[in-house]
N, C-alpha and C positions, 0 to 999 in steps of 0.2 A: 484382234491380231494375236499370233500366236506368240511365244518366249521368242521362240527361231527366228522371227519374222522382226521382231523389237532388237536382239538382236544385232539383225543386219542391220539396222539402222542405224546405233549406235558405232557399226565399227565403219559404215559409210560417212556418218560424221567426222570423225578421227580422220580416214585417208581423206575425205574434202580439206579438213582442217590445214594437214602436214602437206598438204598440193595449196594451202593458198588460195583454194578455190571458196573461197568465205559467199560466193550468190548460192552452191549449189545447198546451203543451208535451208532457203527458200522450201525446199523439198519436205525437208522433216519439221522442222517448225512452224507454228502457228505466228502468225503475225503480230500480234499481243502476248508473246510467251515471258514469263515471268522469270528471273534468271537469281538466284542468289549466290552473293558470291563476295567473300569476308573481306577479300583484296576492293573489290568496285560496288559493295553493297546490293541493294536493289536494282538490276539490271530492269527496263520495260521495254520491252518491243525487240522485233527482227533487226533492225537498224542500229538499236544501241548494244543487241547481243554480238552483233559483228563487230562493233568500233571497239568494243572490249575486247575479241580475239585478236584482232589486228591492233590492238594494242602491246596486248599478250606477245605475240608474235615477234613483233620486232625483239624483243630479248631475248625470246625463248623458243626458236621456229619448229623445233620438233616435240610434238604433242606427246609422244607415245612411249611415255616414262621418262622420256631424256630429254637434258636440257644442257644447253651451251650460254653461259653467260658473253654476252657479246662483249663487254665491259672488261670482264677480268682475263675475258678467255678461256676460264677452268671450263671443265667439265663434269656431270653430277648425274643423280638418276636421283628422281622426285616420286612419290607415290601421293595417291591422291585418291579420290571418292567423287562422283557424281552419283547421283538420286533425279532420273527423269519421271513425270509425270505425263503417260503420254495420253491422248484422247481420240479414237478415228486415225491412228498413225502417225500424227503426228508430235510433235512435244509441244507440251502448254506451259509444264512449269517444270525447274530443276534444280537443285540445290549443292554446291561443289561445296569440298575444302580438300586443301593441301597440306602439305606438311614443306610450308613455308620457311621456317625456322631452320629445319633440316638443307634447305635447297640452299637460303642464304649463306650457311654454317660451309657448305662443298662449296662453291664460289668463294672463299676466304675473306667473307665478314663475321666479324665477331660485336655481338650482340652485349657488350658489358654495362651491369647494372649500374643505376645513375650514385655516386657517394656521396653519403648520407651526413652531415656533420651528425657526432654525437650531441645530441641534447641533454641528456644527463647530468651534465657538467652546468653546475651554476657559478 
């Protein structure tokens, strides 16, 4: 398959995704696709790659940079990375990450480090 052709697939995932339409994934993925992904680990299969987006989902329904915390209510814009492996058109493996830290930080948590007693002191 051609870039153009990869492509469209990729941006037909995303509007499936942001429509909720999580079967018409069926299409581009292979049924044993391998999913890594730092928030759920080792994803395996079509089945558990959905229960992870519809996981995703509920907090976060819009895929396509922006995100509404459902909890706090703010609102933020996230950047992120996927890496598909695709084979015959379809995807077999994919590798995400976010910038997690950053999404939590616009939703108003704060991430402060755990205090340390001074040991020093005998």
């Amino acid at each position: 398959m051609s870039v153009e052709e990869n492509k469209a697939i990729v941006y037909d995932i995303f509007e499936a995704i942001n429509n909720g339409d999580l079967d018409a994934l069926d299409k581009y993925y292979s049924v044993d696709c391998i999913g890594h992904s730092p928030p759920y680990g080792k994803v395996v299969g079509l089945s558990a790659l959905k229960s992870a987006w519809n996981n995703h989902l509920r907090g976060f329904p819009d895929t396509q940079g922006q995100f509404a915390g459902r909890i706090t209510g703010k609102e933020g814009f996230g950047l992120g990375l996927i890496l598909y492996h695709m084979d015959n058109g379809k995807i077999v493996e994919e590798w995400d990450h976010w910038d997690e830290l950053g999404m939590w930080w616009q939703l108003g948590h704060r991430l402060d480090p755990p205090i340390v007693p001074n040991q020093s002191q005998s």
